[in-house]
C-alpha positions in Angstrom: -94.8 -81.6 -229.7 -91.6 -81.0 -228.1 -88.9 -78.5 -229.5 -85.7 -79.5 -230.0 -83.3 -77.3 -227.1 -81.3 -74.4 -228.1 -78.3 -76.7 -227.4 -79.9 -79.5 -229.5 -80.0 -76.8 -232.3 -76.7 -75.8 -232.0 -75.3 -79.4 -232.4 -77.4 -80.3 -235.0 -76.3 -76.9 -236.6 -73.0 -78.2 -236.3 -73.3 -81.3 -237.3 -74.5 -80.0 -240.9 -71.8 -77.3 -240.8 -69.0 -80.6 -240.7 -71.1 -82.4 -243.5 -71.0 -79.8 -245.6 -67.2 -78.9 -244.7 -66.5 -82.7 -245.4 -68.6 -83.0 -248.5 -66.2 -79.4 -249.9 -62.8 -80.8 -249.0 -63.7 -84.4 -250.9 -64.5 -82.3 -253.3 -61.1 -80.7 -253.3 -59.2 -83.5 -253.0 -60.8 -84.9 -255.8 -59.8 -81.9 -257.5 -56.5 -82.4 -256.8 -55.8 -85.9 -258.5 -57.3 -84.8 -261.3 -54.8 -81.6 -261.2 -51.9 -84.0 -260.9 -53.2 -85.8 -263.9 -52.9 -82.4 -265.7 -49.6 -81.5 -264.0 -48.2 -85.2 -265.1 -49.3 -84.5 -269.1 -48.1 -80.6 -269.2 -44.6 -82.1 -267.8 -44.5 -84.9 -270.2 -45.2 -82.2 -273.2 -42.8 -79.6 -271.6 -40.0 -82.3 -271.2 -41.0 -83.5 -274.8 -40.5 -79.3 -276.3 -37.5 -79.3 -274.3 -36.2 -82.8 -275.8 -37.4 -81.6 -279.4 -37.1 -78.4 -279.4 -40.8 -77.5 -280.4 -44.4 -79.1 -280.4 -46.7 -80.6 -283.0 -49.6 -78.2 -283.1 -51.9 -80.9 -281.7 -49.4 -81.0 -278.6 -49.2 -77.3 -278.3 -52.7 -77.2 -278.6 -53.1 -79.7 -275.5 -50.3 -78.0 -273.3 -52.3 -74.5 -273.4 -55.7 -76.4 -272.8 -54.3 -77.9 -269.7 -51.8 -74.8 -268.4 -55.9 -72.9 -269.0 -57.5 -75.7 -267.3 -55.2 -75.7 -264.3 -55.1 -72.0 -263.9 -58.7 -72.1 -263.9 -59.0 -75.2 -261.9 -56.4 -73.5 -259.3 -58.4 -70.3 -258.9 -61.6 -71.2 -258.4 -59.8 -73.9 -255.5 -58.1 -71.0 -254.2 -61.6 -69.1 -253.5 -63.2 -72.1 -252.4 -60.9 -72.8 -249.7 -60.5 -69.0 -248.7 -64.4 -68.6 -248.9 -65.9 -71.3 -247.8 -63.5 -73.8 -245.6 -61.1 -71.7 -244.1 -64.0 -69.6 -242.5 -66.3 -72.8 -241.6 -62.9 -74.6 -240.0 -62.6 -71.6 -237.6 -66.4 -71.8 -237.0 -66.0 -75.6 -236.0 -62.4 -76.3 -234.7 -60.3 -74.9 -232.1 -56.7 -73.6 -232.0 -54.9 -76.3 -231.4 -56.9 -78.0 -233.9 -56.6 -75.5 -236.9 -53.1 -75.4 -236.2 -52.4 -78.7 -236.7 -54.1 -78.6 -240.0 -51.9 -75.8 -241.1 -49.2 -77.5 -240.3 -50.4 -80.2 -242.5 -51.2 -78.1 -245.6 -47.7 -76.6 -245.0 -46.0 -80.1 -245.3 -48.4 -80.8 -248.6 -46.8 -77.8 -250.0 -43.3 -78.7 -249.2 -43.6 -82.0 -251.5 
């Protein structure tokens, strides 16, 4: 039985390494509609203590579960992307490349 070349190896390597970068980053995103779902609901109660003056307790109750739950969510997206993408993109793209997707997480920010 034949072994697969070094240079086999190393794409196939690769080829997981981009799975498994894809695979994180859908999971991200996904993360990140369900964080705007959060951010629409704590603006709606925020807008509705700034209308009223003050909550119901069942409303202040919800507006510090979700402020927790995006804090939470926020950090542990934070480390994922610092511990896990950021150092797998620079394994698998070029300059050029990994500038261009600053660039585009800048202009995400911006909105």
């Amino acid at each position: 039985m034949r072994r697969p070349s070094r240079r086999g190896r190393l794409w196939s390597l690769r080829a997981t390494e981009a799975a498994t970068l894809a695979d994180d980053v859908q999971r991200l995103e996904a993360e990140h509609h369900k964080a705007a779902q959060y951010h629409d609901e704590t603006e709606r109660l925020y807008a509705e203590w700034r209308t009223q003056g003050a909550l119901d307790a069942e409303q202040s109750q919800r507006l510090l579960q979700r402020t927790e739950r995006l804090k939470s969510m926020y950090a542990d997206h934070i480390r994922i992307e610092e511990e896990v993408i950021f150092p797998r993109a620079a394994k698998l793209f070029d300059k050029p490349v990994l500038d261009e997707i600053g660039a585009e997480f800048k202009a995400r920010r911006a909105r």
